[in-house]
N, C-alpha and C positions, 0 to 999 in steps of 0.2 A: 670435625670433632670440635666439641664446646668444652675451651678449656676455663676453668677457674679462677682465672688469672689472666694479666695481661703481657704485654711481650716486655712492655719497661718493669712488672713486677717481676718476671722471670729474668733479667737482665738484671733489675737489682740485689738479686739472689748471687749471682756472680759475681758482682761489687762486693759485696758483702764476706761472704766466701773467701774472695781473694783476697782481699785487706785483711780478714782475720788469719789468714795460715800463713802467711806470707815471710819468710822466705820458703817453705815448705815445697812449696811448686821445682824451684831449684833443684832440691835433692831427689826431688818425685821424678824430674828426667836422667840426672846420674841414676837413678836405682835404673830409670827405664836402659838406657845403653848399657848398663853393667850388664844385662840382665843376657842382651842380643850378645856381650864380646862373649859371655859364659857358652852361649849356644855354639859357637865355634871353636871353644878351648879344648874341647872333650874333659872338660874337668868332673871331677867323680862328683863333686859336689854342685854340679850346676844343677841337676837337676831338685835337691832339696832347696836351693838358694832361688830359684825359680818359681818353686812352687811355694815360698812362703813372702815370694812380692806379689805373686796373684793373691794369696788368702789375705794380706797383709792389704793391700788396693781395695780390694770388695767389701771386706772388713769396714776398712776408714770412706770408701764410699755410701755402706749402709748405716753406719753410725752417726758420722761426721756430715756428710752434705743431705743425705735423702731426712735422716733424722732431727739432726739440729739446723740447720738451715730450709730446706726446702720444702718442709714442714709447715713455716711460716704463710707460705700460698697457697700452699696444695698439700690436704688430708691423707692424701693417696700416697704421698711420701712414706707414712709409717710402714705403707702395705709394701712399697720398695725399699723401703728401708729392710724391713725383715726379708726379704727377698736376699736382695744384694749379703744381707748378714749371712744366711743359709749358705748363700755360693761362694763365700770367703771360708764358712766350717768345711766345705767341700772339698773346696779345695788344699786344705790342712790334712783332712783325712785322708783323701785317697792318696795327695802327695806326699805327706811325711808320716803316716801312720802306715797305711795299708799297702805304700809304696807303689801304687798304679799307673805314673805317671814317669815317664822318664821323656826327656829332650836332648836333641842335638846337630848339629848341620849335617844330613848326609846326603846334599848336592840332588834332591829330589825337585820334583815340580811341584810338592805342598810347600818345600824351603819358600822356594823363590817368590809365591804366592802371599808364602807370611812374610816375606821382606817386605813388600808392596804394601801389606797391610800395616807393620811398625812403622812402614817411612808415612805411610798417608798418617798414619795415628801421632806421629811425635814430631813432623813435619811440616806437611801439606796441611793437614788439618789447621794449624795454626796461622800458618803462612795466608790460606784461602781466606780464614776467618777473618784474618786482618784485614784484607781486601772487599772482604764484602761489610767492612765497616763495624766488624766487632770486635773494638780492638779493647785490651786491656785496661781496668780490670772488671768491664763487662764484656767476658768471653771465657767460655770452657775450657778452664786450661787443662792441663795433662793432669789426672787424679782426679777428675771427675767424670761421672758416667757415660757421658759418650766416646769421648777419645780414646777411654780406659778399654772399654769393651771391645774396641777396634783391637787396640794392642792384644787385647788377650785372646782373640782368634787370632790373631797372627802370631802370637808365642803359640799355643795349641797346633798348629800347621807344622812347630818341630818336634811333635812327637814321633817317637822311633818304635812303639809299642801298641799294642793295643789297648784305647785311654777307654774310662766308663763314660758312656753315652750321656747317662746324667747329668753330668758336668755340663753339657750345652746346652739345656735348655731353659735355664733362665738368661745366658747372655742370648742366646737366638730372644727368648720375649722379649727384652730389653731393647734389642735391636729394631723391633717392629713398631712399639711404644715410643722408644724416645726417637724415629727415624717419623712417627706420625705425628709427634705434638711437633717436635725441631719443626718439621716443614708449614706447620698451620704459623711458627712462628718464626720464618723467614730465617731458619737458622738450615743454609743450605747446604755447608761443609756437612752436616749431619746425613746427606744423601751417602757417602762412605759407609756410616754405622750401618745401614739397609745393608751395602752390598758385601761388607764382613761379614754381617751376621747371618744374613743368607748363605753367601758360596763360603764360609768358613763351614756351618755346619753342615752343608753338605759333603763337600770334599773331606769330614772329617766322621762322617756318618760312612763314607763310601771307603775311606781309607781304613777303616777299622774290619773292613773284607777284604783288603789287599792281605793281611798281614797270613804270613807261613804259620800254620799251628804249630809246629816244628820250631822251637827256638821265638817265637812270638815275636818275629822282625818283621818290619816291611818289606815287601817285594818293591821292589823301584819300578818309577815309569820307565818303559821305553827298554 
C-alpha cells in the first residue's frame, strides 16, 4: 500500500494531537476503567453510561483526530472522519434511543475474550508501543483509533442481548485499514486491532445465534 504520507508525518500527527488535548488522555482512561468496573456492578445504568463512552470516543475520534488533525496528511481522513461520526450516531441510537444494546459480566467465554481485548487495548498496547520505540507524545494513545476500536470490541463481547449487526462493520473496516497502513508503518502493536477486529466480529456475528428467542439471553458456553 502507497500511503500519502510518511511515517515521521504520521508520528507528527500524534505529537501534535497529544500536546493539544493533553491532559484529556488521563480522563479518556478513567472513563475507560469506569466503564469495565460498570460491566461487573450490574448496575441498571451501566449500560446507558456505556453506551454513550462508545458514541462519545467515535464521536471525538471522527471529529477531533480523523477531522482536525489527520486531515493535515491524508484527504481520506474526512472520509474516516464521517465514518467514525456515523458509528458514534449509532451508537447513541441503538444504545440510548432504541435501547438495543445492554452489557454485563456473565462469566462467559465472550467475557473473558473482551477482558483480553480491554487489557491489550489500555495496557499492552501502550506498554508494546513503548518498547518498540514509540514512546510519547509520538504514539497512539488511548482515544485514538486504533486502541479505541480494540476496546470497543472488547466492551461489545459483554453484551447479554441480541446487539444489531450494523454496529460492527465499520469498526471490523477500521480494523483491516488501520491494521494495513499500521504495519507498512512499522506500527506493530497495531497487529492486536487485526485480531479484535476480526475474532471480535466474528464471535459477536456467531453470538447473536446463541441467544434464546425466548427472553432474548445468551445461552452460555459449555
Amino acid at each position: 500500500m502507497n500511503l500519502p504520507f510518511s511515517l515521521a508525518d504520521f508520528l507528527n500527527v500524534f505529537k501534535n494531537y497529544n500536546q493539544s488535548i493533553f491532559p484529556l488522555q488521563i480522563l479518556f482512561y478513567l472513563i475507560a476503567f469506569l466503564c469495565i468496573y460498570l460491566l461487573f456492578t450490574g448496575n441498571k445504568n451501566a449500560t446507558m453510561l456505556i453506551s454513550i463512552t462508545l458514541a462519545f470516543f467515535w464521536l471525538w475520534m471522527g471529529i477531533v483526530y480523523h477531522i482536525i488533525f489527520f486531515s493535515e496528511i491524508n484527504t481520506a481522513a474526512y472520509i474516516f472522519g464521517g465514518l467514525f461520526i456515523l458509528q458514534g450516531v449509532m451508537f447513541s441510537g441503538c444504545g440510548l434511543i432504541r435501547k438495543k444494546l445492554s452489557f454485563e459480566y456473565t462469566k462467559s467465554a465472550y467475557n473473558y475474550i473482551g477482558l483480553v481485548f480491554l487489557l491489550y487495548a489500555l495496557i499492552i498496547y501502550p506498554v508494546l508501543g513503548y518498547n518498540l520505540g514509540h514512546t510519547y507524545p509520538y504514539s497512539p494513545t488511548f482515544g485514538l483509533p486504533c486502541p479505541t476500536t480494540i476496546f470497543t470490541f472488547g466492551i461489545l463481547l459483554f453484551t447479554n442481548k441480541k446487539m444489531p449487526w450494523h454496529l460492527l462493520i465499520i469498526p471490523l473496516l477500521w480494523s483491516v485499514i488501520g491494521f494495513t497502513a499500521a504495519i507498512n508503518l512499522t506500527i506493530s502493536e497495531d497487529t492486536g486491532l487485526l485480531v479484535a477486529g476480526v475474532t471480535g466480529f466474528v464471535l459477536l456475528i456467531a453470538g447473536n445465534k446463541k441467544f434464546k428467542s425466548r427472553g432474548n439471553t445468551m445461552i452460555q458456553p459449555g
